[in-house]
N, CA, C and O atoms as CSV, one atom per row, in Angstrom:
chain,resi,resn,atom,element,x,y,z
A,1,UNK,N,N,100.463,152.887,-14.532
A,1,UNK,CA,C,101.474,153.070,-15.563
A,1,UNK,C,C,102.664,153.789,-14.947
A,1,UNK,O,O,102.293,154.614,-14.112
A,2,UNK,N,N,103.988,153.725,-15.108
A,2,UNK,CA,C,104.968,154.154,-14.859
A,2,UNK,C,C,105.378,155.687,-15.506
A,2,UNK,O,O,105.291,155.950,-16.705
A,3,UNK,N,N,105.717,156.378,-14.741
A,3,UNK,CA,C,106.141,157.550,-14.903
A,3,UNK,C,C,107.733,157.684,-15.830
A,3,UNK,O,O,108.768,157.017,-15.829
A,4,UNK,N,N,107.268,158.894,-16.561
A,4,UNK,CA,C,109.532,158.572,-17.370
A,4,UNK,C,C,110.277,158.368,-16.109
A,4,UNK,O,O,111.119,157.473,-16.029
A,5,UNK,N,N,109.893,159.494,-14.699
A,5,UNK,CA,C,111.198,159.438,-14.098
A,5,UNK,C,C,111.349,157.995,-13.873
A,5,UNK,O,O,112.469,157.536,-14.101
A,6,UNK,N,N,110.106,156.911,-13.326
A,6,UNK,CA,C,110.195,155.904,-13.050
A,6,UNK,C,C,111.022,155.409,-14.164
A,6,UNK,O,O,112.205,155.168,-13.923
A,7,UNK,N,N,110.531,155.214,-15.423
A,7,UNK,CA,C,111.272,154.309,-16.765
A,7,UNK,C,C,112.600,154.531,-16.790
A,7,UNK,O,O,113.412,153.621,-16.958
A,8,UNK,N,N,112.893,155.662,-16.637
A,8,UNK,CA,C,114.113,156.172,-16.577
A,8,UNK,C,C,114.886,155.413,-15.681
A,8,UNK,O,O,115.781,154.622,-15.979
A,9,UNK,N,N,114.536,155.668,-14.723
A,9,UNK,CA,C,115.401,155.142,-13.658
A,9,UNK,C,C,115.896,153.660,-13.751
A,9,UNK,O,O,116.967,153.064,-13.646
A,10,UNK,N,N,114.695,153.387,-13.978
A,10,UNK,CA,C,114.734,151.726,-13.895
A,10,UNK,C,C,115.567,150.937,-15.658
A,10,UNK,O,O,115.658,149.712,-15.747
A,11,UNK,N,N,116.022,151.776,-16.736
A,11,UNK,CA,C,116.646,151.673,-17.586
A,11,UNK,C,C,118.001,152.111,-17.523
A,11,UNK,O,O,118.841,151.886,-18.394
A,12,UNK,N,N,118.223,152.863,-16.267
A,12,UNK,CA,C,119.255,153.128,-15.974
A,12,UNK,C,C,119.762,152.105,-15.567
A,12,UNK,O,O,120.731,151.500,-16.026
A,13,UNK,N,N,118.989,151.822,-14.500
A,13,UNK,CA,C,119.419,150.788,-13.194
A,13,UNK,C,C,119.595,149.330,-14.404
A,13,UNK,O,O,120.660,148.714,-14.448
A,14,UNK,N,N,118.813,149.078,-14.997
A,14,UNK,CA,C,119.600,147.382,-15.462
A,14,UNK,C,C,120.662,148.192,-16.943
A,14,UNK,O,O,121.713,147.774,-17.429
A,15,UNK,N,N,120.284,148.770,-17.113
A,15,UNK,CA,C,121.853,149.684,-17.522
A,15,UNK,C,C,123.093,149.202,-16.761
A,15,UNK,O,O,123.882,148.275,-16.949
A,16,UNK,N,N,123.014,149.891,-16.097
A,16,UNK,CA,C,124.058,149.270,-14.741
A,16,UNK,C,C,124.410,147.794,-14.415
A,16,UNK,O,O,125.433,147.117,-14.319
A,17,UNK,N,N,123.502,147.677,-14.331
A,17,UNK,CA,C,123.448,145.748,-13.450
A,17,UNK,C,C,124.108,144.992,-15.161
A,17,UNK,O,O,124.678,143.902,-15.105
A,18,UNK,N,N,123.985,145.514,-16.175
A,18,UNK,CA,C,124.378,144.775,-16.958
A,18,UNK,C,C,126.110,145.152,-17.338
A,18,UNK,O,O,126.895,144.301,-17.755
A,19,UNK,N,N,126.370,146.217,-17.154
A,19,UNK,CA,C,127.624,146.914,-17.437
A,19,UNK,C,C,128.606,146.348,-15.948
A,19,UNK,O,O,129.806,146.125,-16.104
A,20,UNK,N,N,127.858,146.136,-14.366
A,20,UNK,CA,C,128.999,145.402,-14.021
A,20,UNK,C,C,129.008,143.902,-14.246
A,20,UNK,O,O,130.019,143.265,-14.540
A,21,UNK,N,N,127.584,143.303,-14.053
A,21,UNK,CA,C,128.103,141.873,-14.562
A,21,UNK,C,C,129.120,141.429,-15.174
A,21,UNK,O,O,130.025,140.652,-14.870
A,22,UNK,N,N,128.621,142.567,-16.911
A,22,UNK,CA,C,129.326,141.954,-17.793
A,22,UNK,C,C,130.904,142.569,-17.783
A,22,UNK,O,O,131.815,141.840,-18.173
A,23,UNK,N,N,131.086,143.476,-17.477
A,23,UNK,CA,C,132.567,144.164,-16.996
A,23,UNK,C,C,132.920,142.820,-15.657
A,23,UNK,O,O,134.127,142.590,-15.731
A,24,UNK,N,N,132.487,142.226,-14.909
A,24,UNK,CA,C,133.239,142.018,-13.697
A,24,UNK,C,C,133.683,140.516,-14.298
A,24,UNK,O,O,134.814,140.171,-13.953
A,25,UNK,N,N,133.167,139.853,-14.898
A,25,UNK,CA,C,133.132,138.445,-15.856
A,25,UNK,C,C,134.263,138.674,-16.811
A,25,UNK,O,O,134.952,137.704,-17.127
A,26,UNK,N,N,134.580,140.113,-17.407
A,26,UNK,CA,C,135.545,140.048,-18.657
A,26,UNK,C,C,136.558,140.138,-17.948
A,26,UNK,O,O,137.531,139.548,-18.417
A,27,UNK,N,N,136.840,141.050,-16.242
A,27,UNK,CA,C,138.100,141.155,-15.781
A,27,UNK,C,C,138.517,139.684,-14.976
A,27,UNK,O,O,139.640,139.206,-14.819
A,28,UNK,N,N,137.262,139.185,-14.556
A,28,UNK,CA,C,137.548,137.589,-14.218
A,28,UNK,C,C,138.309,136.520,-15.128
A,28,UNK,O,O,139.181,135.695,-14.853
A,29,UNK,N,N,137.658,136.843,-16.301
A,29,UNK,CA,C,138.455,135.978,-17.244
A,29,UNK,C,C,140.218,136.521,-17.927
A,29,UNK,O,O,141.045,135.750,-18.415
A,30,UNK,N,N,140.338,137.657,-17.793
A,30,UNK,CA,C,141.385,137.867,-17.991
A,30,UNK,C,C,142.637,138.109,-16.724
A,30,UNK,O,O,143.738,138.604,-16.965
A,31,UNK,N,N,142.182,137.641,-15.366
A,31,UNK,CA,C,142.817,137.993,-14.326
A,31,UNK,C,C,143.816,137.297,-14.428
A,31,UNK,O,O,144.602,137.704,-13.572
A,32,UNK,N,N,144.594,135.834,-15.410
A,32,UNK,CA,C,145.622,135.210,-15.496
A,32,UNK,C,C,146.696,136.638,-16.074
A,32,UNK,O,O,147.918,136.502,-16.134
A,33,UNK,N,N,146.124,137.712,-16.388
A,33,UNK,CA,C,147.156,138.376,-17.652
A,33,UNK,C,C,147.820,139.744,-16.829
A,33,UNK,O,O,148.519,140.681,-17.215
A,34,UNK,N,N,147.152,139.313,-15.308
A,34,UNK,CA,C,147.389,140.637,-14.144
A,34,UNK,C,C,146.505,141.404,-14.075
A,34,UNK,O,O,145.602,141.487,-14.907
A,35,UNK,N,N,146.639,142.190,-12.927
A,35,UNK,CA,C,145.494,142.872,-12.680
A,35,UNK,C,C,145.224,144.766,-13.612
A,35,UNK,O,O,144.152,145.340,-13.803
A,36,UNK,N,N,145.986,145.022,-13.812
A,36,UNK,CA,C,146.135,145.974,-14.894
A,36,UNK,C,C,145.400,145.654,-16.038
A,36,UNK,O,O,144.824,146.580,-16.608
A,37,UNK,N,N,145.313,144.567,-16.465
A,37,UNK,CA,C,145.173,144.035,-18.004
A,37,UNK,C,C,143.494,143.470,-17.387
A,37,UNK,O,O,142.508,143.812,-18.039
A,38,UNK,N,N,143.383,142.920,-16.573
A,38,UNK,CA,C,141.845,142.901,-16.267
A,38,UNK,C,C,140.930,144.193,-15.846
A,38,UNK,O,O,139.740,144.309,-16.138
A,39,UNK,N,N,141.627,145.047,-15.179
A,39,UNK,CA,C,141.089,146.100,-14.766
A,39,UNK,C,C,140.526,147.054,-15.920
A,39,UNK,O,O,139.479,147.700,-15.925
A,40,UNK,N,N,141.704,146.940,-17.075
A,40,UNK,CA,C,141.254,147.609,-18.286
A,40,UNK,C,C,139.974,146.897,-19.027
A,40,UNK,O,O,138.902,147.387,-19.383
A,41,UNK,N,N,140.393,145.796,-19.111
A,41,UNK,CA,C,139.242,144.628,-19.716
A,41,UNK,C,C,137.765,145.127,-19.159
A,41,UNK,O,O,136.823,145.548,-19.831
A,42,UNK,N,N,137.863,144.926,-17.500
A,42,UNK,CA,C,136.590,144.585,-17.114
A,42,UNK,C,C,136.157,146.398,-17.479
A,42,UNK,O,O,135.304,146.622,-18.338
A,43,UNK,N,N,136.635,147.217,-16.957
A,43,UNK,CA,C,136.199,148.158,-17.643
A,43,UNK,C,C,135.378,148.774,-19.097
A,43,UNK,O,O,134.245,149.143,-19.407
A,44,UNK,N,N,137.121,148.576,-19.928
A,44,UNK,CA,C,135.633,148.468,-21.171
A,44,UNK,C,C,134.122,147.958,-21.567
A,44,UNK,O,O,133.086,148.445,-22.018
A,45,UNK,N,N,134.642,146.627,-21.107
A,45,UNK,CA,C,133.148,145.764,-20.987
A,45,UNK,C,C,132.470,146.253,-20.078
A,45,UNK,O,O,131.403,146.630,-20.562
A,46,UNK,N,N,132.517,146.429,-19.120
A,46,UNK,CA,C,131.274,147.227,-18.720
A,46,UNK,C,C,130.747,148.858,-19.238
A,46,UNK,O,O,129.633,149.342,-19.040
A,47,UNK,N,N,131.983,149.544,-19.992
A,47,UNK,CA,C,131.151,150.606,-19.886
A,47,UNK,C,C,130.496,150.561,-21.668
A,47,UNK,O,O,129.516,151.228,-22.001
A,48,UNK,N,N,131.226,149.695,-22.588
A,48,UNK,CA,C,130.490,149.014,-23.513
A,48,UNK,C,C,128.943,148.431,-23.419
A,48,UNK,O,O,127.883,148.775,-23.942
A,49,UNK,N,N,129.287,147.493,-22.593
A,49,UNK,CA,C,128.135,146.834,-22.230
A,49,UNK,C,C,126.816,147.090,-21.392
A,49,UNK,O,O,125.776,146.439,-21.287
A,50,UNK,N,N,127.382,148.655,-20.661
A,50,UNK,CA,C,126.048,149.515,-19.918
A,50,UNK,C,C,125.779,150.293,-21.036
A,50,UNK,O,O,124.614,150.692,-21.050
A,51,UNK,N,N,126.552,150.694,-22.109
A,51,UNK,CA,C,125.696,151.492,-22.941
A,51,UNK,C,C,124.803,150.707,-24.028
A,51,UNK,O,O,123.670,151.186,-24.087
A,52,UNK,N,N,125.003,149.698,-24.844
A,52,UNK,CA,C,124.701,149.462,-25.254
A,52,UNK,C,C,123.012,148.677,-24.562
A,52,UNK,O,O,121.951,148.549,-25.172
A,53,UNK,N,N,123.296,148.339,-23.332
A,53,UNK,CA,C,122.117,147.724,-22.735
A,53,UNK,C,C,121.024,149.347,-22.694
A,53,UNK,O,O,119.798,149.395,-22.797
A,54,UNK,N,N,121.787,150.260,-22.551
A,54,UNK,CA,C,121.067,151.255,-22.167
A,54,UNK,C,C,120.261,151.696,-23.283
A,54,UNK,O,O,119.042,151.866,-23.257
A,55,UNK,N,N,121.075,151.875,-24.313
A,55,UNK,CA,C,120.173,152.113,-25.933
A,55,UNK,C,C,118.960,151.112,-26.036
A,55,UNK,O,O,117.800,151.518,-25.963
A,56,UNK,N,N,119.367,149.427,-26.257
A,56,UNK,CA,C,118.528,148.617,-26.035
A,56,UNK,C,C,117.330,148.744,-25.086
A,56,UNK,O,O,116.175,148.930,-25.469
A,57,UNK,N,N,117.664,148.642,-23.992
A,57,UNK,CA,C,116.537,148.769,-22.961
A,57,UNK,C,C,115.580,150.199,-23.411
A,57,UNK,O,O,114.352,150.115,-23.376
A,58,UNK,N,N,116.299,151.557,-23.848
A,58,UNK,CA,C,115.303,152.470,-24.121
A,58,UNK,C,C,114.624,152.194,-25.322
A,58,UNK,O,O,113.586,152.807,-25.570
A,59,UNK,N,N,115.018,151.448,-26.014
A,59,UNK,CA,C,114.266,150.922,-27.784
A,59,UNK,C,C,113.149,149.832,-27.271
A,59,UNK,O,O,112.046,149.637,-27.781
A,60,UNK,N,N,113.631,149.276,-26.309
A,60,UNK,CA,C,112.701,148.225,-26.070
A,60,UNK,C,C,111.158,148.851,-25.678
A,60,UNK,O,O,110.032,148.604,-26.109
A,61,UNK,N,N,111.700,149.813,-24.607
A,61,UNK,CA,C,110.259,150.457,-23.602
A,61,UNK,C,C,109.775,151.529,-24.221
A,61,UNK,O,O,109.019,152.274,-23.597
A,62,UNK,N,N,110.220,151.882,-25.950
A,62,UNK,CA,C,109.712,152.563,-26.897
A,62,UNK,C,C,108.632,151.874,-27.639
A,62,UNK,O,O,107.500,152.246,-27.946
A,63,UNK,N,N,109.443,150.486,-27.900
A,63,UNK,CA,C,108.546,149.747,-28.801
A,63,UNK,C,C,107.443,148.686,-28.283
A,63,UNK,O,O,106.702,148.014,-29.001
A,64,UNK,N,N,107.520,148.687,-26.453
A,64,UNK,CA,C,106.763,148.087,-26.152
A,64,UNK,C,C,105.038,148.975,-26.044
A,64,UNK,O,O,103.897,148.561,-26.252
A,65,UNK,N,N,105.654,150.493,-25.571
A,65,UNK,CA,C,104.380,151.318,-25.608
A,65,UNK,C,C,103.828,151.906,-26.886
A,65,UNK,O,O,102.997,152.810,-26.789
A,66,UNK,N,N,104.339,151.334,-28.472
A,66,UNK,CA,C,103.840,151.866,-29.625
A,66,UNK,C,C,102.521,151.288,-30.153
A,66,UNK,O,O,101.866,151.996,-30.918
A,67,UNK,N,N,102.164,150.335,-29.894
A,67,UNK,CA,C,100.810,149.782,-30.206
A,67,UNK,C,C,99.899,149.766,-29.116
A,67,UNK,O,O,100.341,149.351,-28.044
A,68,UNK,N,N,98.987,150.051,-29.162
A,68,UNK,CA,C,97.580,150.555,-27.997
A,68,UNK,C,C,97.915,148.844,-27.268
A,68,UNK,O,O,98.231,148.927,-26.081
A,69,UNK,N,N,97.891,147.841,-27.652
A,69,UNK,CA,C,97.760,147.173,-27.133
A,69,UNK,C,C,98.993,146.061,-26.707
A,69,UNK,O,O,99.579,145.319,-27.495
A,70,UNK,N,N,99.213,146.163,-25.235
A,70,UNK,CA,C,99.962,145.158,-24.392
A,70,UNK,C,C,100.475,144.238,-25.479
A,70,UNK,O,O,101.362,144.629,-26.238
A,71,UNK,N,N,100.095,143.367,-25.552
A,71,UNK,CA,C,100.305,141.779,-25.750
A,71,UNK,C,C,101.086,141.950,-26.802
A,71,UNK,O,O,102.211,141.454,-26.747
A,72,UNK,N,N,100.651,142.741,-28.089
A,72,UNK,CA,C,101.174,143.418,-29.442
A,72,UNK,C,C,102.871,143.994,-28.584
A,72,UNK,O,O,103.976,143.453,-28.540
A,73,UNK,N,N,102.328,145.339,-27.998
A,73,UNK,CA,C,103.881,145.682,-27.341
A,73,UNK,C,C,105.018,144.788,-27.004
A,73,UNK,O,O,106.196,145.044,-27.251
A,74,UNK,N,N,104.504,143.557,-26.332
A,74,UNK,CA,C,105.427,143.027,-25.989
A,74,UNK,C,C,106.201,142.398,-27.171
A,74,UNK,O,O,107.344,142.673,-27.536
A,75,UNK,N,N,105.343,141.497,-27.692
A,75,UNK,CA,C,105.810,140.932,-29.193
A,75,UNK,C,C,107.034,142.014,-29.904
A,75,UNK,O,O,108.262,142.000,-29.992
A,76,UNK,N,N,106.169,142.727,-30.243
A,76,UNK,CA,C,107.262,144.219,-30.660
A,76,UNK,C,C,108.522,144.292,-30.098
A,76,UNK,O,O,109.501,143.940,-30.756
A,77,UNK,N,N,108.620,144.678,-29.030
A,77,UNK,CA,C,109.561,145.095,-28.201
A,77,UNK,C,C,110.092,143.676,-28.076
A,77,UNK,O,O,110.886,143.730,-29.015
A,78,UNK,N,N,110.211,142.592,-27.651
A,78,UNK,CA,C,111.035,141.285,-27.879
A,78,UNK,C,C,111.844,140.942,-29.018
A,78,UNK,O,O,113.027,140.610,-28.935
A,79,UNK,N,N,111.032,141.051,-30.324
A,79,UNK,CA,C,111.544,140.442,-31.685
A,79,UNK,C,C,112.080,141.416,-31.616
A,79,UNK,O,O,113.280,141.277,-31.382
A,80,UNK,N,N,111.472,143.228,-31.793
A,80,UNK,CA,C,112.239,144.161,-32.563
A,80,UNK,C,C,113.705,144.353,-32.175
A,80,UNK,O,O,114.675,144.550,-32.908
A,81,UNK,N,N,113.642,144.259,-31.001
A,81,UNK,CA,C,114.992,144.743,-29.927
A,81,UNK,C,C,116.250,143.723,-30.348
A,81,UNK,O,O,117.382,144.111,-30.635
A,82,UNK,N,N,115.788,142.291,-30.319
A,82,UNK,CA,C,116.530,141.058,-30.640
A,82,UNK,C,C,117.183,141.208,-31.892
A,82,UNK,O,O,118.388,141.067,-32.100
A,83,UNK,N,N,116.019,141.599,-32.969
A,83,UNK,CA,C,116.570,141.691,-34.117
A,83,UNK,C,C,117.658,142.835,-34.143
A,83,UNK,O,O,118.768,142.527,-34.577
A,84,UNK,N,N,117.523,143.627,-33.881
A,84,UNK,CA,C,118.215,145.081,-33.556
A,84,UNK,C,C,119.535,145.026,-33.054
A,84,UNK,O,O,120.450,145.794,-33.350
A,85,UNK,N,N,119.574,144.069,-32.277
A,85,UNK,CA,C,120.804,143.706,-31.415
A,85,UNK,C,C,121.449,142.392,-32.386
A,85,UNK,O,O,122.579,141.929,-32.229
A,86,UNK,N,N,120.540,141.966,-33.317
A,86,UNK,CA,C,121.602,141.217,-33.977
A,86,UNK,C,C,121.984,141.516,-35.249
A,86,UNK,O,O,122.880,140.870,-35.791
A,87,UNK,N,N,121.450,142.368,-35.768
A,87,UNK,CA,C,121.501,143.132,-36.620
A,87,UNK,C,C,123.193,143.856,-36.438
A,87,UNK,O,O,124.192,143.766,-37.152
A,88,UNK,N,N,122.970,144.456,-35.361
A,88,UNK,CA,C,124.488,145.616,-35.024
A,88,UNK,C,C,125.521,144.671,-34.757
A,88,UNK,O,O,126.713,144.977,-34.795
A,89,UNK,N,N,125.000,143.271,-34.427
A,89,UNK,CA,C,126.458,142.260,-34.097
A,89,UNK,C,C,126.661,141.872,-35.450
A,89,UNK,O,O,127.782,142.178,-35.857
A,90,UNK,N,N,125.976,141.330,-36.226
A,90,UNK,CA,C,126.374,140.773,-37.658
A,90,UNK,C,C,127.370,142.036,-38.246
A,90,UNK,O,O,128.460,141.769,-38.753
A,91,UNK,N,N,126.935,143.265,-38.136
A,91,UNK,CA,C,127.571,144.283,-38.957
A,91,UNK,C,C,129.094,144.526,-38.343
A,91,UNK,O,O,130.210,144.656,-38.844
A,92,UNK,N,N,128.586,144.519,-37.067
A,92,UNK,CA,C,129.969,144.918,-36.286
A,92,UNK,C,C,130.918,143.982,-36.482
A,92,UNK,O,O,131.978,144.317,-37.010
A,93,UNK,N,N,130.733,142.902,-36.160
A,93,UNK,CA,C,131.812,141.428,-36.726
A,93,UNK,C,C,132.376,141.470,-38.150
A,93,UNK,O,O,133.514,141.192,-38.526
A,94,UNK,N,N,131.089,141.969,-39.004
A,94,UNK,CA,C,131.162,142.234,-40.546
A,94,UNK,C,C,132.750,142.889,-40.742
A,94,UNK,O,O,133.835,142.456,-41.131
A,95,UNK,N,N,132.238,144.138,-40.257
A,95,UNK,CA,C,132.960,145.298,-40.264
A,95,UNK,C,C,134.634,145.285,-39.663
A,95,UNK,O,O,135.449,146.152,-39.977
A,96,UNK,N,N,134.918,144.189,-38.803
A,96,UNK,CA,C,136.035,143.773,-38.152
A,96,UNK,C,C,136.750,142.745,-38.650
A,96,UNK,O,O,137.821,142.357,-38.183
A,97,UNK,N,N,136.127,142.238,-39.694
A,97,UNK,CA,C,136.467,140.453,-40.361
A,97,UNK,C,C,136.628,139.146,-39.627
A,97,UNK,O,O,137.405,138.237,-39.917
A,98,UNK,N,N,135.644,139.204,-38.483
A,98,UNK,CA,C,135.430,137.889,-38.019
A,98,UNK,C,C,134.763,136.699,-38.775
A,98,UNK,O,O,133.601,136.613,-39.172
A,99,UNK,N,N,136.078,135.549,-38.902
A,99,UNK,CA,C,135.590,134.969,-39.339
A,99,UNK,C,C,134.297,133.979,-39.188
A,99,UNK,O,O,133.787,133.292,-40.074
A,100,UNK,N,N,134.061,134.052,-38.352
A,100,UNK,CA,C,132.675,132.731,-38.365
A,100,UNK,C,C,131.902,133.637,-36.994
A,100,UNK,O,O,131.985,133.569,-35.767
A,101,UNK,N,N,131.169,134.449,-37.934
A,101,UNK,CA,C,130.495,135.622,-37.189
A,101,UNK,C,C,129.257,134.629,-36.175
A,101,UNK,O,O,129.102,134.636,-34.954
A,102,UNK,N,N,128.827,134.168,-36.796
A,102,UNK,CA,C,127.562,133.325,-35.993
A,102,UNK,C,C,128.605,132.452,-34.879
A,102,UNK,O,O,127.772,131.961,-34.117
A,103,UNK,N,N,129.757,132.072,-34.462
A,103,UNK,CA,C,129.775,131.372,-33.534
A,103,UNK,C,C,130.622,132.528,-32.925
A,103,UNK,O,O,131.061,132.320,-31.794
A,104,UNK,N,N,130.953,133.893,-33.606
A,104,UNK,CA,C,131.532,135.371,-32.417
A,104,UNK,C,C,129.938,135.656,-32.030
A,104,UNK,O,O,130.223,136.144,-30.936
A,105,UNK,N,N,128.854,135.718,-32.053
A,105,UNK,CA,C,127.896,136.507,-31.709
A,105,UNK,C,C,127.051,135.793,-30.841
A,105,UNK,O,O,126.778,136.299,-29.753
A,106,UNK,N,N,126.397,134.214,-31.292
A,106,UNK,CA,C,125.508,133.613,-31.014
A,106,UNK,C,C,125.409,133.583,-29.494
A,106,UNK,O,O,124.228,133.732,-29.181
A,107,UNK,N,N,126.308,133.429,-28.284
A,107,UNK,CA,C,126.154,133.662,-26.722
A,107,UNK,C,C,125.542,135.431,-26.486
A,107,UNK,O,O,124.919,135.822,-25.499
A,108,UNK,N,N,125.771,135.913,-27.176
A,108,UNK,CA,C,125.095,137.547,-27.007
A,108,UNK,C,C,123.489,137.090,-27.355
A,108,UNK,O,O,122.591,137.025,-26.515
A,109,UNK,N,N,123.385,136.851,-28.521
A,109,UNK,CA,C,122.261,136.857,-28.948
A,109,UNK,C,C,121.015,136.519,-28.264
A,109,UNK,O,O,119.888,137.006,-28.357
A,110,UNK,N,N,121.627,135.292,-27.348
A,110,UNK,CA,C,121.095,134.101,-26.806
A,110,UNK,C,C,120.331,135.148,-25.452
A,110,UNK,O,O,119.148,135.404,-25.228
A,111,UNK,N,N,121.879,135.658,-24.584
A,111,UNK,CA,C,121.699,135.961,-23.562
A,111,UNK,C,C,120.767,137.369,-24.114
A,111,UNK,O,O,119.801,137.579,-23.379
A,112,UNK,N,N,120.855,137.989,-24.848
A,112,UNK,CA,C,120.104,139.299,-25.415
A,112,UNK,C,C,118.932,139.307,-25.513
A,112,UNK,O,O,118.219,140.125,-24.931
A,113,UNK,N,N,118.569,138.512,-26.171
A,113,UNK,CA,C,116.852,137.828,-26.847
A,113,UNK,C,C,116.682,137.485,-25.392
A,113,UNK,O,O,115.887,138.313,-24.947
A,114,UNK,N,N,117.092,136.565,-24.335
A,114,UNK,CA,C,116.482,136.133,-23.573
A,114,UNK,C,C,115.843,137.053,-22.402
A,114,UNK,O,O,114.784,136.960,-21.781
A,115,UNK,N,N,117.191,138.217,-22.336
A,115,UNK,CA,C,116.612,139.496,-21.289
A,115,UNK,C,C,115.452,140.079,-22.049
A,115,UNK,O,O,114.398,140.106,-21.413
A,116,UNK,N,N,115.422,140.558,-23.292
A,116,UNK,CA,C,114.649,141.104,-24.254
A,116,UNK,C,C,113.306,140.941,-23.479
A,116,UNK,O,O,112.667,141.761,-22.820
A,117,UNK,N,N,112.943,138.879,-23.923
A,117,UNK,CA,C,111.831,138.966,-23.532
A,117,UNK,C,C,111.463,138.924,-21.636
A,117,UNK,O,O,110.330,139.031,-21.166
A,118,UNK,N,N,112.185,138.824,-21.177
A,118,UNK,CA,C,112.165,139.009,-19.373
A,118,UNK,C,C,111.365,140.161,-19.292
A,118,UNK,O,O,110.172,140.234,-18.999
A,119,UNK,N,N,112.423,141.353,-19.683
A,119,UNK,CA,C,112.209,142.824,-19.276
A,119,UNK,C,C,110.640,143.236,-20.549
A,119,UNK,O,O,109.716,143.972,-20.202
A,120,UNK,N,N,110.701,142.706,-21.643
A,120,UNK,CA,C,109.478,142.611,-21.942
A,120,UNK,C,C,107.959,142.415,-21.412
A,120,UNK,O,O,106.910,143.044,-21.551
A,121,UNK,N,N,108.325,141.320,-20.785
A,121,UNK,CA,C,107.684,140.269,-20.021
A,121,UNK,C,C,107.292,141.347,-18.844
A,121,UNK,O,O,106.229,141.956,-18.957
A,122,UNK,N,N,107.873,141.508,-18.076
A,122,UNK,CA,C,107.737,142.872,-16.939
A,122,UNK,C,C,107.052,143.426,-17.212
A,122,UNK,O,O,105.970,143.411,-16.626
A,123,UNK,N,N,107.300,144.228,-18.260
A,123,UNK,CA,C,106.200,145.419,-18.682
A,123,UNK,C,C,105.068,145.039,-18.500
A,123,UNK,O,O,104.355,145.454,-17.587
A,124,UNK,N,N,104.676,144.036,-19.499
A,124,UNK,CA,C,103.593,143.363,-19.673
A,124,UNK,C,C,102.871,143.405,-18.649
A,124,UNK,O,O,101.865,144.107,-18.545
A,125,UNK,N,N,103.383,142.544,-17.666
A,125,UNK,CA,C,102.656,142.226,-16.246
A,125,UNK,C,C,102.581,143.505,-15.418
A,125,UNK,O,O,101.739,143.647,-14.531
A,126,UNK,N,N,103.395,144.340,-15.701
A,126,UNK,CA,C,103.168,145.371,-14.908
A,126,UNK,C,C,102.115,146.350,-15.312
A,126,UNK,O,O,101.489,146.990,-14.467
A,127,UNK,N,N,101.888,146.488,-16.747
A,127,UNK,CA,C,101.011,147.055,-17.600
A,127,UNK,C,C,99.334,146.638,-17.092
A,127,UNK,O,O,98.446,147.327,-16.588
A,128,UNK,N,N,99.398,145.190,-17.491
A,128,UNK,CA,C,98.669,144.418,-17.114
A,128,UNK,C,C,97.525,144.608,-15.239
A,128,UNK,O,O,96.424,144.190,-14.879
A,129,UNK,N,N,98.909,145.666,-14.409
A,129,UNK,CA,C,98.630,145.356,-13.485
A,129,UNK,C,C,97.954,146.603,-12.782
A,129,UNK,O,O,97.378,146.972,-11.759
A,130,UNK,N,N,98.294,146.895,-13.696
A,130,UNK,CA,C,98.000,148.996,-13.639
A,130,UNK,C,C,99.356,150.062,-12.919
A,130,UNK,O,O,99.476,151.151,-12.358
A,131,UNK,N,N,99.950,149.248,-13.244
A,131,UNK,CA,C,101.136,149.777,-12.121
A,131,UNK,C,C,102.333,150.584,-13.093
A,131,UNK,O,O,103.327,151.081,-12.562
C-alpha cells in the first residue's frame, strides 16, 4: 500500500502533468494573437487546470480507499469523481450563461471520466498488487 508521502506526491505530480499539458495546448492555440496573449492564456490554464486536477485527483484517492473493498473503490472513485467534475462544469457554465452548456463541457468530461478511470484503474492494480 502506498504511503501519504507517496499519494501525495504522486497527486501532485499528475497535478502538474495536467496543468502543463493543458496550459501548453491553450498557449498553442492562441499563439496567432502573440506571444503575450498566449503566455497569459497558457498560464491560466494551467494553473486552473493543475488545481482543479489536484482537488479531483485527491477526491478520487479518497473515494477509492472508502470501501474495504478494491473493486467497489474503484467504481466509487470513477463515477463519483466524473460526476463531481460534471457537476461543477454544468454549474459553472450555468453560472456564466453559456449557451449550449453540453457542447461547452462535453470534451472535459470525456477527457475527465476517461483519466478518472485510468488513475482509478492504477490504484486498483496497484492495490491489487500489494504495492
Amino acid at each position: 500500500m502506498s504511503t501519504p508521502t507517496t499519494q501525495g506526491a504522486r497527486t501532485a505530480l499528475v497535478a502538474l502533468a495536467g496543468g502543463v499539458a493543458r496550459g501548453g495546448w491553450a498557449a498553442l492555440t492562441h499563439g496567432h494573437l502573440g506571444a503575450e496573449v498566449a503566455l497569459r492564456v497558457g498560464c491560466t490554464q494551467a494553473a486552473v487546470s493543475a488545481s482543479t486536477t489536484l482537488v479531483l485527483a485527491l477526491v478520487l484517492e479518497r473515494l477509492f480507499r472508502m470501501p474495504s473493498d478494491p473493486v467497489r473503490g474503484f467504481w466509487l472513485a470513477t463515477v463519483g469523481t466524473s460526476m463531481l467534475a460534471t457537476l461543477w462544469l454544468i454549474v459553472g457554465h450555468a453560472l456564466t450563461g453559456t449557451p449550449h452548456i453540453a457542447a461547452a463541457f462535453a470534451p472535459s468530461v470525456i477527457v475527465g471520466s476517461t483519466f478518472s478511470f485510468g488513475y482509478a484503474r492504477t490504484l486498483l492494480a496497484r492495490t491489487r498488487r500489494g504495492s
